[in-house]
C-alpha positions as CSV (number, residue, x, y, z in Angstrom):
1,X,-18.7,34.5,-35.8
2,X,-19.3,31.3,-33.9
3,X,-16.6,28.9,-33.2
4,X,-17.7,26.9,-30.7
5,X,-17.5,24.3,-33.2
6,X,-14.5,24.5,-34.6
7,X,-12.8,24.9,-30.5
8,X,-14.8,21.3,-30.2
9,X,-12.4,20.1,-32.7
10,X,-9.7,21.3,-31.4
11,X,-10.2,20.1,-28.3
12,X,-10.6,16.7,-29.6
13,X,-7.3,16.8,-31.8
14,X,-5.4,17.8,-29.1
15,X,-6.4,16.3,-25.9
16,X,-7.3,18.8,-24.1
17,X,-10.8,20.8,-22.6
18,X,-12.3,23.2,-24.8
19,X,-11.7,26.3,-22.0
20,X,-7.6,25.7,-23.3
21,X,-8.0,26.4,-26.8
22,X,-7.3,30.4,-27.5
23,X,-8.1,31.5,-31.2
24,X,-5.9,34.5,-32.3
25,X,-7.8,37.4,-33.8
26,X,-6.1,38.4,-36.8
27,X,-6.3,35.0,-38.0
28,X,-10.1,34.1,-37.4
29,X,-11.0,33.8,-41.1
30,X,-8.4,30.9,-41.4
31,X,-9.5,29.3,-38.9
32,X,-13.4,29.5,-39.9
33,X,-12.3,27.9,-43.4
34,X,-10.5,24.6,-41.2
35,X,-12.7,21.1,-41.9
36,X,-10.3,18.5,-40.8
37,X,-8.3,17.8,-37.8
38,X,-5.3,18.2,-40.0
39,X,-6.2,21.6,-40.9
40,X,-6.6,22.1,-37.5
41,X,-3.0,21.1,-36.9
42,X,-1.4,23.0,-39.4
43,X,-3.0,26.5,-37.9
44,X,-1.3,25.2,-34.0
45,X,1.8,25.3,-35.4
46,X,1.4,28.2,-37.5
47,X,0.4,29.5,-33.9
48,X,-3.0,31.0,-35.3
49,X,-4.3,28.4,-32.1
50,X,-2.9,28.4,-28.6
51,X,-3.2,26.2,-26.2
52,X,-3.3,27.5,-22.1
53,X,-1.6,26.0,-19.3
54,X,-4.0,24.5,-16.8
55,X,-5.2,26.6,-14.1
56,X,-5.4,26.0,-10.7
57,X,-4.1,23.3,-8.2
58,X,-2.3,19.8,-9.2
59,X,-4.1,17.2,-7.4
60,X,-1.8,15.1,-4.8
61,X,-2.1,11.5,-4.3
62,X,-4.2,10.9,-1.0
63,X,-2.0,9.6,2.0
64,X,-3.4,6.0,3.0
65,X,-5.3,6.5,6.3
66,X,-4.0,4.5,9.3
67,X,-6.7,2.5,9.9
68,X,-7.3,-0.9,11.6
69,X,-7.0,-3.0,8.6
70,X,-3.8,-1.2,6.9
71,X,-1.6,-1.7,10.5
72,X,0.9,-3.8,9.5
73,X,2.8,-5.1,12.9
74,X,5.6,-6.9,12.8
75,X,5.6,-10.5,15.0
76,X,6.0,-9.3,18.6
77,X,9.7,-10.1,20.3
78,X,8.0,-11.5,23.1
79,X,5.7,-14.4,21.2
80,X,9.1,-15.4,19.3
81,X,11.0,-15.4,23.1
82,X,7.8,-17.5,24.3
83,X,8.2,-20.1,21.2
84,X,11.8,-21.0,21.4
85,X,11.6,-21.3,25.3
86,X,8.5,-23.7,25.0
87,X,10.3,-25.5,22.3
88,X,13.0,-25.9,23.7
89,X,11.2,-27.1,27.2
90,X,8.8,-29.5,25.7
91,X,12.3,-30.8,23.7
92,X,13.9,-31.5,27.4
93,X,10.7,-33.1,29.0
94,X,10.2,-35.4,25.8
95,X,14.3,-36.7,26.5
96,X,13.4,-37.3,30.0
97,X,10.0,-38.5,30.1
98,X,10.7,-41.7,31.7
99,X,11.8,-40.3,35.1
100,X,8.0,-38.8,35.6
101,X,4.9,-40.4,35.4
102,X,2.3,-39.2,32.6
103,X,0.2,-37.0,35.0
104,X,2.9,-35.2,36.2
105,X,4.3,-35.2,32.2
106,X,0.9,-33.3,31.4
107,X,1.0,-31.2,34.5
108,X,4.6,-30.1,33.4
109,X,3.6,-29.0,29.7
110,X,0.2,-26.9,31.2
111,X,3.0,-25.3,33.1
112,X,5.1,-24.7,30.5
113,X,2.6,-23.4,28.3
114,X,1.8,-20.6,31.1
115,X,5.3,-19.3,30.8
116,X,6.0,-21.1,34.6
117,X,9.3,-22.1,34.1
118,X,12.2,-19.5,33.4
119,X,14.7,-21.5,31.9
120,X,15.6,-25.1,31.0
121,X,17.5,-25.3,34.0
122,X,14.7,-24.0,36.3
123,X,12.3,-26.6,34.8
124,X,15.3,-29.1,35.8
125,X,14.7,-27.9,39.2
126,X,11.2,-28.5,39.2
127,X,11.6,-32.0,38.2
128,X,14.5,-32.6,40.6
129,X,12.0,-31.7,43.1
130,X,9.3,-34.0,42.5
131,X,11.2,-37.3,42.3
Protein backbone atom coordinates (compact mmCIF):
# COMPACT_ATOMS: atom_id res chain seq x y z
CA UNK A 1 0.00 0.00 0.00
CA UNK A 2 1.44 3.37 -0.97
CA UNK A 3 0.58 6.45 0.88
CA UNK A 4 2.98 8.71 -0.01
CA UNK A 5 0.22 10.55 -1.53
CA UNK A 6 -2.20 10.74 0.80
CA UNK A 7 0.87 11.86 3.75
CA UNK A 8 1.40 14.86 0.88
CA UNK A 9 -2.06 15.85 1.79
CA UNK A 10 -1.75 15.79 4.94
CA UNK A 11 1.14 17.61 5.13
CA UNK A 12 -0.45 20.26 3.17
CA UNK A 13 -3.71 20.43 5.41
CA UNK A 14 -1.91 20.70 8.33
CA UNK A 15 1.21 22.76 7.96
CA UNK A 16 3.56 20.73 8.54
CA UNK A 17 6.64 18.39 6.71
CA UNK A 18 5.61 15.15 5.46
CA UNK A 19 8.37 13.25 7.90
CA UNK A 20 5.48 14.48 10.90
CA UNK A 21 2.60 12.71 9.62
CA UNK A 22 2.38 9.02 11.40
CA UNK A 23 -0.50 6.78 9.83
CA UNK A 24 -1.87 4.20 12.45
CA UNK A 25 -1.92 0.63 11.27
CA UNK A 26 -5.18 -0.72 12.13
CA UNK A 27 -6.79 2.08 10.46
CA UNK A 28 -4.83 2.10 6.98
CA UNK A 29 -7.98 1.20 4.91
CA UNK A 30 -9.69 4.37 6.10
CA UNK A 31 -7.24 6.28 5.43
CA UNK A 32 -6.59 4.88 1.68
CA UNK A 33 -10.41 5.66 1.02
CA UNK A 34 -9.71 9.80 2.25
CA UNK A 35 -10.07 12.30 -1.12
CA UNK A 36 -10.47 15.58 0.48
CA UNK A 37 -8.59 17.62 3.02
CA UNK A 38 -11.77 17.41 5.04
CA UNK A 39 -11.65 13.72 5.13
CA UNK A 40 -8.29 14.17 6.06
CA UNK A 41 -9.32 16.08 9.02
CA UNK A 42 -11.87 14.06 10.28
CA UNK A 43 -9.36 10.86 10.58
CA UNK A 44 -6.67 13.50 12.88
CA UNK A 45 -9.22 13.85 15.23
CA UNK A 46 -10.43 10.45 15.11
CA UNK A 47 -6.57 10.00 15.82
CA UNK A 48 -6.26 7.43 12.89
CA UNK A 49 -3.23 10.31 11.89
CA UNK A 50 -0.68 11.66 14.27
CA UNK A 51 1.27 14.29 14.02
CA UNK A 52 5.23 14.18 15.73
CA UNK A 53 6.88 16.83 17.63
CA UNK A 54 9.80 18.31 15.81
CA UNK A 55 13.04 16.81 16.33
CA UNK A 56 16.13 18.21 16.98
CA UNK A 57 17.44 21.76 18.07
CA UNK A 58 15.29 25.20 18.12
CA UNK A 59 17.21 27.58 16.26
CA UNK A 60 18.24 30.82 18.45
CA UNK A 61 18.24 34.25 17.13
CA UNK A 62 21.91 35.23 16.13
CA UNK A 63 23.65 37.77 18.67
CA UNK A 64 24.51 41.04 16.51
CA UNK A 65 28.32 41.02 16.04
CA UNK A 66 30.20 44.06 17.45
CA UNK A 67 31.49 45.41 14.57
CA UNK A 68 32.68 48.89 13.46
CA UNK A 69 29.47 50.06 12.04
CA UNK A 70 27.00 48.66 14.94
CA UNK A 71 29.33 50.70 17.93
CA UNK A 72 27.07 53.01 19.07
CA UNK A 73 29.16 55.61 21.41
CA UNK A 74 27.66 58.03 23.26
CA UNK A 75 29.16 61.96 22.74
CA UNK A 76 32.41 61.92 24.73
CA UNK A 77 32.38 64.07 28.18
CA UNK A 78 35.34 65.67 27.16
CA UNK A 79 34.02 67.27 23.54
CA UNK A 80 30.87 68.53 25.64
CA UNK A 81 33.51 70.07 28.52
CA UNK A 82 35.50 71.52 25.31
CA UNK A 83 32.15 73.23 23.80
CA UNK A 84 30.82 74.98 26.80
CA UNK A 85 34.29 76.27 27.78
CA UNK A 86 34.93 77.67 24.09
CA UNK A 87 31.42 79.07 24.18
CA UNK A 88 31.60 80.52 26.94
CA UNK A 89 35.21 82.09 26.05
CA UNK A 90 34.50 83.33 22.66
CA UNK A 91 31.07 84.91 24.66
CA UNK A 92 33.62 86.93 27.01
CA UNK A 93 36.09 88.06 24.21
CA UNK A 94 33.06 89.17 21.92
CA UNK A 95 31.90 91.57 25.34
CA UNK A 96 35.33 92.88 25.46
CA UNK A 97 36.53 93.19 22.09
CA UNK A 98 37.13 96.78 22.18
CA UNK A 99 39.97 96.64 24.72
CA UNK A 100 42.23 94.47 21.97
CA UNK A 101 42.97 95.12 18.65
CA UNK A 102 41.66 92.64 15.89
CA UNK A 103 45.00 90.71 15.50
CA UNK A 104 45.31 90.06 18.86
CA UNK A 105 41.11 89.31 18.85
CA UNK A 106 42.12 86.42 16.22
CA UNK A 107 45.19 85.39 18.01
CA UNK A 108 42.97 84.93 21.25
CA UNK A 109 40.20 82.68 19.46
CA UNK A 110 43.28 80.30 17.65
CA UNK A 111 44.15 80.04 21.28
CA UNK A 112 41.02 79.28 22.58
CA UNK A 113 40.20 76.80 20.01
CA UNK A 114 43.58 74.78 21.17
CA UNK A 115 42.05 74.41 24.62
CA UNK A 116 44.94 77.32 25.89
CA UNK A 117 43.03 78.92 28.26
CA UNK A 118 41.69 77.06 31.51
CA UNK A 119 39.03 79.09 32.55
CA UNK A 120 37.27 82.46 31.83
CA UNK A 121 39.30 83.90 34.41
CA UNK A 122 42.69 82.63 33.10
CA UNK A 123 41.79 84.08 29.65
CA UNK A 124 41.12 87.37 31.83
CA UNK A 125 44.67 87.02 32.74
CA UNK A 126 45.89 86.72 29.47
CA UNK A 127 44.27 89.79 28.30
CA UNK A 128 45.19 91.80 31.47
CA UNK A 129 48.60 91.00 30.32
CA UNK A 130 48.69 92.27 26.99
CA UNK A 131 47.26 95.73 27.54
Amino acid sequence: MNLRKKKALAARTFGVGIGRIEFLGPRLDEIKEAITKQDIRDLYKDRAIKIKNIKGRKAKPKKKKRTIGNVRKKINKRKKEYVVLTQKLRKYLAENKEKITEKERKDIRKKIRNKFFRSRSHLKEHIGEKK
